[in-house]
MILUM-57663 format. One record per residue: residue number from 1; chain; z, y, x of N, C-alpha, C, O in turn. Coordinates in steps of 0.1 Angstrom, whole numbers, m for minus. Each point is the difference from the previous one (the first is absolute). Layout:
<atoms>
ATOM   pos   unit     n.w     n.v     n.u    ca.w    ca.v    ca.u     c.w     c.v     c.u     o.w     o.v     o.u
ATOM   NUM      A       Z       Y       X       Z       Y       X       Z       Y       X       Z       Y       X
...
</atoms>
This chain:
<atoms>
ATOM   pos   unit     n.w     n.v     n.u    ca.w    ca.v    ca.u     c.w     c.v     c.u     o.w     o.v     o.u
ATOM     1      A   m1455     906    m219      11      m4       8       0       7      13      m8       0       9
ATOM     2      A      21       6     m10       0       7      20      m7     m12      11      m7       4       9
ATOM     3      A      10     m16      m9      m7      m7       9      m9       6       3       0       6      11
ATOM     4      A     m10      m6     m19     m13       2       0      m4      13       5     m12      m1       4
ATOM     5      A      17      14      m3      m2      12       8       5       1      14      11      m4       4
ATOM     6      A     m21      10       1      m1       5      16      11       0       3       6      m8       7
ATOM     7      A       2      22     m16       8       5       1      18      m4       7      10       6       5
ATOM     8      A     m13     m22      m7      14     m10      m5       1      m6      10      m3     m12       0
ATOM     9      A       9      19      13      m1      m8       9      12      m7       8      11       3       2
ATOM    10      A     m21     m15       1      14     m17       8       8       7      10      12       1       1
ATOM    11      A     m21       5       9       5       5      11     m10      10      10     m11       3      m1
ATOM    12      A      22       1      14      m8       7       9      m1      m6      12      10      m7       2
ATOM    13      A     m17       7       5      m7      m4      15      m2      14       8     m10       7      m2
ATOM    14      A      14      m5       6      m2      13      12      m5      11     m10     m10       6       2
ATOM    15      A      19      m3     m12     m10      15     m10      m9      m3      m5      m7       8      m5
ATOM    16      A       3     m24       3     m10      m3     m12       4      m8     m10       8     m10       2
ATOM    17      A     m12      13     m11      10      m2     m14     m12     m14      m6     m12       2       0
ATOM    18      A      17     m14      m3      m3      m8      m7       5      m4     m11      12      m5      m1
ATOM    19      A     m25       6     m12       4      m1      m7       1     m14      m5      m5      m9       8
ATOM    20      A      10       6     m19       3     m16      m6     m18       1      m1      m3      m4      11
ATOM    21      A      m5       5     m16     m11      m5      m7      m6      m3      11      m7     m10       0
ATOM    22      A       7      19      12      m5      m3       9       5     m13      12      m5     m10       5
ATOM    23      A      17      16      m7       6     m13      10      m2     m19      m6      m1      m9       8
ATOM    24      A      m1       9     m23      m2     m13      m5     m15      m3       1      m4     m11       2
ATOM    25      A      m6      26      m7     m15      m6       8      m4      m5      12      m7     m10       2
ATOM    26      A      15      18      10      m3      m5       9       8     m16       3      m7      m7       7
ATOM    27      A      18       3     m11       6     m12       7      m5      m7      m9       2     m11       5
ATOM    28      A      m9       8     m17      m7     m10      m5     m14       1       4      m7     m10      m2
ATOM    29      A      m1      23      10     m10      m1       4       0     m10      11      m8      m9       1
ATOM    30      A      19      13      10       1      m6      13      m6     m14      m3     m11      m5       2
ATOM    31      A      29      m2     m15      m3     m19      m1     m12      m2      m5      m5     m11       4
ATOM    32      A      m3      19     m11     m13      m3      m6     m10      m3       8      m8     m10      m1
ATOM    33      A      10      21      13     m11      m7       7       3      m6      14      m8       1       9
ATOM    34      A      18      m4     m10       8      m9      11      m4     m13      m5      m3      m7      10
ATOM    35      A       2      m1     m21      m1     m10      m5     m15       0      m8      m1     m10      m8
ATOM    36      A      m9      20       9     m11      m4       2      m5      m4      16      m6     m10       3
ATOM    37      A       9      18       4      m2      m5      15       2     m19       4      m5      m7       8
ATOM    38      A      20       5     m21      m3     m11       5      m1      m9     m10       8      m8      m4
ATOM    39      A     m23      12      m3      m3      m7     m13       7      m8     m10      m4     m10      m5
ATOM    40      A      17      21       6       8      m7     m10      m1       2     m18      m7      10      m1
ATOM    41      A       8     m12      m5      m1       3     m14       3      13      m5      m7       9      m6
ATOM    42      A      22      m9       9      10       5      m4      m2      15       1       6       9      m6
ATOM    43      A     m19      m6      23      m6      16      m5      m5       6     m14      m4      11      m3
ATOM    44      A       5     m22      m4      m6       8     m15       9       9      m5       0      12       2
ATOM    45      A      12     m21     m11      12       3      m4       6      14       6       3       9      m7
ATOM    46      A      m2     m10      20      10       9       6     m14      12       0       7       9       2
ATOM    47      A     m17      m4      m3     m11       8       5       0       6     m18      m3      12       0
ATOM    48      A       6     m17     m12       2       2      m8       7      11      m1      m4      12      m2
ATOM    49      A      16     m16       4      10      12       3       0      13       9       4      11      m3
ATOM    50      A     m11     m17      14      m6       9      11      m9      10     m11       4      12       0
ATOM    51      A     m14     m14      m6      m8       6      m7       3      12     m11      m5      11      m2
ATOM    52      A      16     m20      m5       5      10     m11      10      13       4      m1      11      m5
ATOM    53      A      11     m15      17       3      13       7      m7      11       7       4      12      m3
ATOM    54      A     m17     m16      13      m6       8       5     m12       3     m15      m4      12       0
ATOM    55      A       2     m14      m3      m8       7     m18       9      11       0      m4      10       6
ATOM    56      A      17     m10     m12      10      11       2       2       9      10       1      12      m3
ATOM    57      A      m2     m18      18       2      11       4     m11      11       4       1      12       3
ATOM    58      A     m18     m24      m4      m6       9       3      m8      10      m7      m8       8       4
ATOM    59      A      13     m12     m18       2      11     m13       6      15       7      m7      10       2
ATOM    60      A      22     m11       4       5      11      m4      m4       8      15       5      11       0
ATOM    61      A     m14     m14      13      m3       1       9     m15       7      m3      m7       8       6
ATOM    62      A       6     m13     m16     m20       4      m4      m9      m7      11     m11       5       2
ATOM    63      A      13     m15       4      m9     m12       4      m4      m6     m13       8      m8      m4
ATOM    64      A     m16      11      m3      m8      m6     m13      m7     m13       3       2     m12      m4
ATOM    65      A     m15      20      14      m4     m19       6       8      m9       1      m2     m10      m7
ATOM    66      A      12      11      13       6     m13       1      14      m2      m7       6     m10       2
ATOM    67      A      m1      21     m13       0      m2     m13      m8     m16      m7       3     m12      m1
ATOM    68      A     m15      19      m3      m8      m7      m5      m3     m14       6      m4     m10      m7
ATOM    69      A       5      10      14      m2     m12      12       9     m10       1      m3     m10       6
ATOM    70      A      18      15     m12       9     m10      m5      m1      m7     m11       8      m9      m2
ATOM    71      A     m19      13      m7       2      m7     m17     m13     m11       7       0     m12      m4
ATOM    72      A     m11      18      14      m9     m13       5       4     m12       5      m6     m10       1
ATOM    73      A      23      13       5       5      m8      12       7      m7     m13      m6     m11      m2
ATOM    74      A      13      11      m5       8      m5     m10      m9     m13      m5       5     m12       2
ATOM    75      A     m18      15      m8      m9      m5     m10      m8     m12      16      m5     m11      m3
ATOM    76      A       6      16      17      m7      m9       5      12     m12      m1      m3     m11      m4
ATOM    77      A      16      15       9      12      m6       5       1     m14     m10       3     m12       3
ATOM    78      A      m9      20     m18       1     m10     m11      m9     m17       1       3     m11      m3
ATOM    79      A     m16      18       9     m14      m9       8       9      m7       8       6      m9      m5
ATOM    80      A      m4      12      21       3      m4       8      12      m7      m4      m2     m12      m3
ATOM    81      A      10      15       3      12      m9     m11      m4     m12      m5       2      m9       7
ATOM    82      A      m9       7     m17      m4      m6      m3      m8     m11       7       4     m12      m1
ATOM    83      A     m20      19      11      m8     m10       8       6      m7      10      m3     m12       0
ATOM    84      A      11      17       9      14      m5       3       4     m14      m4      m3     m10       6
ATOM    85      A      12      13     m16       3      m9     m10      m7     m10      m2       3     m11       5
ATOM    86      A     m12      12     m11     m15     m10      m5      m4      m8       8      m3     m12      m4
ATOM    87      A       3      17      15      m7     m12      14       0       5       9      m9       6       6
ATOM    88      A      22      m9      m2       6       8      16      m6     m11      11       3       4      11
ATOM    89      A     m10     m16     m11      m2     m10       7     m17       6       6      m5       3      11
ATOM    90      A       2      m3     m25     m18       5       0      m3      14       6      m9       3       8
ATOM    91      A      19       4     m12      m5      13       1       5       4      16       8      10       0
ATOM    92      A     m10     m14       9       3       1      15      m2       9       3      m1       9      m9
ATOM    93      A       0      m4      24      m7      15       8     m14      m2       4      m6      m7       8
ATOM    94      A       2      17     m17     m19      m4       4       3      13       7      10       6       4
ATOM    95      A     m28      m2      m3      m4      16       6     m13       9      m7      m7      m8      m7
ATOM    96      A       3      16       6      m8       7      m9     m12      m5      10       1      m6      11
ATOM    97      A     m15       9     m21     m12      m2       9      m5      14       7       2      11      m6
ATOM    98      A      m8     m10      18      m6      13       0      m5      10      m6       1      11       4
ATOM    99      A     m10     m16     m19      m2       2      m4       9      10     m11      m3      11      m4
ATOM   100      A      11     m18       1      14       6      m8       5      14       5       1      11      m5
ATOM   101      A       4     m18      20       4      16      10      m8      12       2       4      10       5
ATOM   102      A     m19     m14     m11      m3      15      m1      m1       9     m13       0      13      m2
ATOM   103      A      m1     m25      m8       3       8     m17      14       1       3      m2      10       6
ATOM   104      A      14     m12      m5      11       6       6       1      12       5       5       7      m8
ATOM   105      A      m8      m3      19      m1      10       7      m9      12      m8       3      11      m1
ATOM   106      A     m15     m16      m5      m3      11      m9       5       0     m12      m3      10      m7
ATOM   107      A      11     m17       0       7       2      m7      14      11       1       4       7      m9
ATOM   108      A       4      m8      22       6       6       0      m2      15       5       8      10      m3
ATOM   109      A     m19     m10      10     m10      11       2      m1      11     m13       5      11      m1
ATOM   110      A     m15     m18      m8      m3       8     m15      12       2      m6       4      11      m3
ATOM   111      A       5     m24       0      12       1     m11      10      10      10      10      m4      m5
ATOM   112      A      m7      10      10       9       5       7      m3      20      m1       8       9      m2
ATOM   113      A     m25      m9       5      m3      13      m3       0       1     m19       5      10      m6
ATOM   114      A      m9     m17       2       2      m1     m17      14       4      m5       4       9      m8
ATOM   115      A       2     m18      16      18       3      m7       1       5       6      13      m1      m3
ATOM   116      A     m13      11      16       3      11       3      m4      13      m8       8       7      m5
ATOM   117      A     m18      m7       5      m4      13      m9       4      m1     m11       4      11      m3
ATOM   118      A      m1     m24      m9       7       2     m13      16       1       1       3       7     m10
ATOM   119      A       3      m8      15      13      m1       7       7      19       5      10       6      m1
ATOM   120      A     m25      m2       8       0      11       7       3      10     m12       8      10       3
ATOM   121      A     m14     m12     m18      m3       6      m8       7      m1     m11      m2       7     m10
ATOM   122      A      14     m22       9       2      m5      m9      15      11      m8       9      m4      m8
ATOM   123      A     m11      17      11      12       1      m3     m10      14     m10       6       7      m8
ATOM   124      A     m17      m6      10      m9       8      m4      m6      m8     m15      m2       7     m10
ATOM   125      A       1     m24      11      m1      m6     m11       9      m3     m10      m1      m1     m12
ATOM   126      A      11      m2      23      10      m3     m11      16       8       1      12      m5       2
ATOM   127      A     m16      18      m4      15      10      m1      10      m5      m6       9       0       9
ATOM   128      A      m7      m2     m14      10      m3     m13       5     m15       5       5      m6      m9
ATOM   129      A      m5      m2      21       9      m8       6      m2      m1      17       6      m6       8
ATOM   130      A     m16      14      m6       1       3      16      m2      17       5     m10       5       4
ATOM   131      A      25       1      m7      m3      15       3       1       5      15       3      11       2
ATOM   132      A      m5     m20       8       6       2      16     m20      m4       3      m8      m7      m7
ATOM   133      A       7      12      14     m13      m3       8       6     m14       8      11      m1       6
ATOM   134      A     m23      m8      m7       3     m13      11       2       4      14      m7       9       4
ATOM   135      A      16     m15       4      m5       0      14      m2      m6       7       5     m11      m1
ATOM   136      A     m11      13       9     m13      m6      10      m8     m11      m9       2     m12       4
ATOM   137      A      m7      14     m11     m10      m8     m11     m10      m8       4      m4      m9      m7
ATOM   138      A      m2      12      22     m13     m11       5      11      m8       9      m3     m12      m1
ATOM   139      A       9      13       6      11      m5       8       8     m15     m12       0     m12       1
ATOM   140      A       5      19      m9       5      m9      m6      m7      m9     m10       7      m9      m5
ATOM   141      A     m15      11       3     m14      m4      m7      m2     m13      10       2     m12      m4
ATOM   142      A      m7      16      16      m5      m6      14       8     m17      m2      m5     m12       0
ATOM   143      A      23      17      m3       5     m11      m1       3      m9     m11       5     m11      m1
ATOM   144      A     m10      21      m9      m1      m9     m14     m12      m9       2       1     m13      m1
ATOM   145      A     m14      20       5      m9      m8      m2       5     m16       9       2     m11      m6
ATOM   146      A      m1      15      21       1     m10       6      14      m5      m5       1     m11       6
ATOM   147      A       4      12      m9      14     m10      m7      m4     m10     m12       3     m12      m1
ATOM   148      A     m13      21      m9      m4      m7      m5      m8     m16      m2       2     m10      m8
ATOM   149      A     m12      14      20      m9     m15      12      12      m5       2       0     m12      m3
ATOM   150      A      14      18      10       5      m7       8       7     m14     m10       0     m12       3
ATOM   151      A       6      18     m13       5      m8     m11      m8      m9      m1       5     m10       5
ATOM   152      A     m16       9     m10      m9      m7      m6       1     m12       9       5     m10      m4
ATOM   153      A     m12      10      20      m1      m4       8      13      m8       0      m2     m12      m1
ATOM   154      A      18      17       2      11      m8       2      m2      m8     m10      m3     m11       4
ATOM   155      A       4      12     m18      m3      m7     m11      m5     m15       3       4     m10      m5
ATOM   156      A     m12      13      13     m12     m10       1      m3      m3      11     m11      m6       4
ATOM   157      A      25       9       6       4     m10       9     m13       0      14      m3      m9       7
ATOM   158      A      m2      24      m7     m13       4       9       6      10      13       6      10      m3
ATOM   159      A      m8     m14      15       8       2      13      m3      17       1       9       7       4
ATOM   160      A     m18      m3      m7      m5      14      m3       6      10      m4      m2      11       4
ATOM   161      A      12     m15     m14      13       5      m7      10       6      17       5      11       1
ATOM   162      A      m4     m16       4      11       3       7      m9      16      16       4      10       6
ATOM   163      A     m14     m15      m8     m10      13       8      m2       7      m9     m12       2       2
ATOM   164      A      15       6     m17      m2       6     m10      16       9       0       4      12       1
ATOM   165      A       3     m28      m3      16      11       0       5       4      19      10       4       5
ATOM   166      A     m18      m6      m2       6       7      18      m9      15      m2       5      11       4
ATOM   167      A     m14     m13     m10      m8      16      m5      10       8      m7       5      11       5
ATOM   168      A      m2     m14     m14       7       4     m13      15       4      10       3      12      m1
ATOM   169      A       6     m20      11      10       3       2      m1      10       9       8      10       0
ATOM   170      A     m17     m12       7      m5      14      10       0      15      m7       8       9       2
ATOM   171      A     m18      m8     m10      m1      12      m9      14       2      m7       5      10       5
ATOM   172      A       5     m17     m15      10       3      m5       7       6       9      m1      13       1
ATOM   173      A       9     m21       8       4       6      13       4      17       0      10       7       1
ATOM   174      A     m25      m5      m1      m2      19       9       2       2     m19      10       5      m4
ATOM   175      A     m20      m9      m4       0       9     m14      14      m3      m1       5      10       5
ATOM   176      A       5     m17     m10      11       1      m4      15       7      11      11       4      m3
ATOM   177      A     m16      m5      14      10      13       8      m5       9      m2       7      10       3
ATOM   178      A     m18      m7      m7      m8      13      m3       9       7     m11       5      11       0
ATOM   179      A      m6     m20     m11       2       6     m13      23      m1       3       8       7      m7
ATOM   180      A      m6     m15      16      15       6       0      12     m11      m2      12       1       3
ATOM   181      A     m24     m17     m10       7     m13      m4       3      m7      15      m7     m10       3
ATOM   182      A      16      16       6       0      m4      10       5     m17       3      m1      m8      10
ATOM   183      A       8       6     m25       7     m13       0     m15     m15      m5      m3     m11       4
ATOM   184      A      m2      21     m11     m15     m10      m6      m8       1      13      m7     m10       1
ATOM   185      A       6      17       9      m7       3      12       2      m9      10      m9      m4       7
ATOM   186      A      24      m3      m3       6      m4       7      m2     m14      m3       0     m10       8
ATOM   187      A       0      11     m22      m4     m17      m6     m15      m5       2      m3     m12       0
ATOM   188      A      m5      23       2     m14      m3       1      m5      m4      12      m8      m9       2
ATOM   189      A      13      15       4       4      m3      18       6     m12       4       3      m2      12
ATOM   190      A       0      m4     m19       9     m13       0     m12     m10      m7      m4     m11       5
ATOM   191      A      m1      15     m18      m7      m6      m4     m14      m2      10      m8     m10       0
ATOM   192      A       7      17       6     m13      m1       9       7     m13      10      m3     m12       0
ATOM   193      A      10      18       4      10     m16      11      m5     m15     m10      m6      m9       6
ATOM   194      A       8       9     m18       3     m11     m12     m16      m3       2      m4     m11       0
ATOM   195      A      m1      18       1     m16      m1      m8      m5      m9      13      m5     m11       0
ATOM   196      A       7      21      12      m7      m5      15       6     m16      m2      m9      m9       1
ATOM   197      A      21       5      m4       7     m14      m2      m8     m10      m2      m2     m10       7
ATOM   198      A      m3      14     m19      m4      m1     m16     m16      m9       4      m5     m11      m4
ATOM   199      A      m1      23      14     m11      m4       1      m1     m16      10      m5     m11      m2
ATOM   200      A      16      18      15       1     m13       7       3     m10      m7     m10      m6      m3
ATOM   201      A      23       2      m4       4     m12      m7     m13      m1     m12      m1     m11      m5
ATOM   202      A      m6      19       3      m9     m11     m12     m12      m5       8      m7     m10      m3
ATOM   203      A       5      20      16     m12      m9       9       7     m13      m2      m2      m7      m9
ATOM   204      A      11       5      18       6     m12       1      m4     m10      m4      m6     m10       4
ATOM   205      A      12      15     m18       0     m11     m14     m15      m5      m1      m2     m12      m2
ATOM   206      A     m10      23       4     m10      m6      m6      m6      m5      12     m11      m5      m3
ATOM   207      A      15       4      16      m6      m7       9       5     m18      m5      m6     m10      m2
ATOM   208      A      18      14       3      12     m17      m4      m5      m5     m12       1     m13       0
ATOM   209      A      m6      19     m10      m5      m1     m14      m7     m10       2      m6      m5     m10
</atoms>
């Protein structure tokens, strides 16, 4: 379906062309995590949608990492949906142990140079559905890994999550005006505002808790 290509675009902004796929990732990204900030449910559902557009667009862009990084966000969204659901009473705002924060940090440490180098290469492994060399592959890696923690952590309702996605919005930011998604760039930059929120309002919560 034309939706679905770059090419098909809603409109222009000063000479930059947005397209439909992009324009509906980003405004369901915005509510997605506008309404995790304020631990609402309803970030599942809408982050769904968020997910399955940017899959697409970051197909035809050759961001593969975070390609890939949409089918992880989908399958967590399914968790968190869910745990949510299950026992929104019990499952309050805790915080990680110190302990935690340093297998973290080297997790995203190792997993980042890992999927960078396979990523770097991936068009070397697998020709025949990735004929474009990735770009910036440790970069975007960098934010899969940590997107990854970051999910998990939201899932599970851990204050950590929100100093993970202020990382993640930072880096997008520069990588995605880099690569030219000035409209996904502009959203990241907003999402960093959402996140800084995010973090205040769930201190909040778990001081009041």
């Amino acid at each position: 379906m034309q939706i679905f290509e770059i090419s098909n675009i809603a409109f222009e902004i000063l000479g930059y062309q947005i397209s439909y796929v992009e324009l509906i990732g980003t405004i369901f990204g915005l509510i997605s995590v506008y309404l995790a900030s304020r631990a609402n449910i309803l970030t599942w559902p809408t982050g769904i949608v968020n997910e399955l557009f940017l899959f697409i667009l970051f197909f035809q862009i050759q961001l593969y990492a975070d390609m890939f990084l949409q089918v992880y966000f989908f399958a967590v969204t399914l968790y968190g949906w869910h745990n949510w659901k299950k026992k929104p009473k019990q499952n309050s705002i805790t915080s990680t142990s110190r302990n935690m924060n340093f297998w973290i940090v080297g997790i995203v440490v190792i997993g980042s140079l890992i999927t960078g180098f396979l990523f770097s290469n991936i068009h070397e492994f697998l020709p025949q559905y990735f004929k474009i060399k990735a770009a910036y592959p440790y970069a975007d890696s960098f934010v899969m890994v940590c997107s990854i923690i970051a999910t998990v952590l939201l899932a599970q309702k851990k204050i950590e999550t929100w100093y993970l996605w202020i990382i993640v919005d930072i880096v997008c930011v520069f990588l995605f005006l880099k690569k030219g998604i000035i409209f996904l760039g502009i959203e990241y930059f907003i999402f960093l505002g959402v996140a800084t929120y995010g973090l205040i309002n769930w201190k909040k919560q778990m001081e009041n808790g």
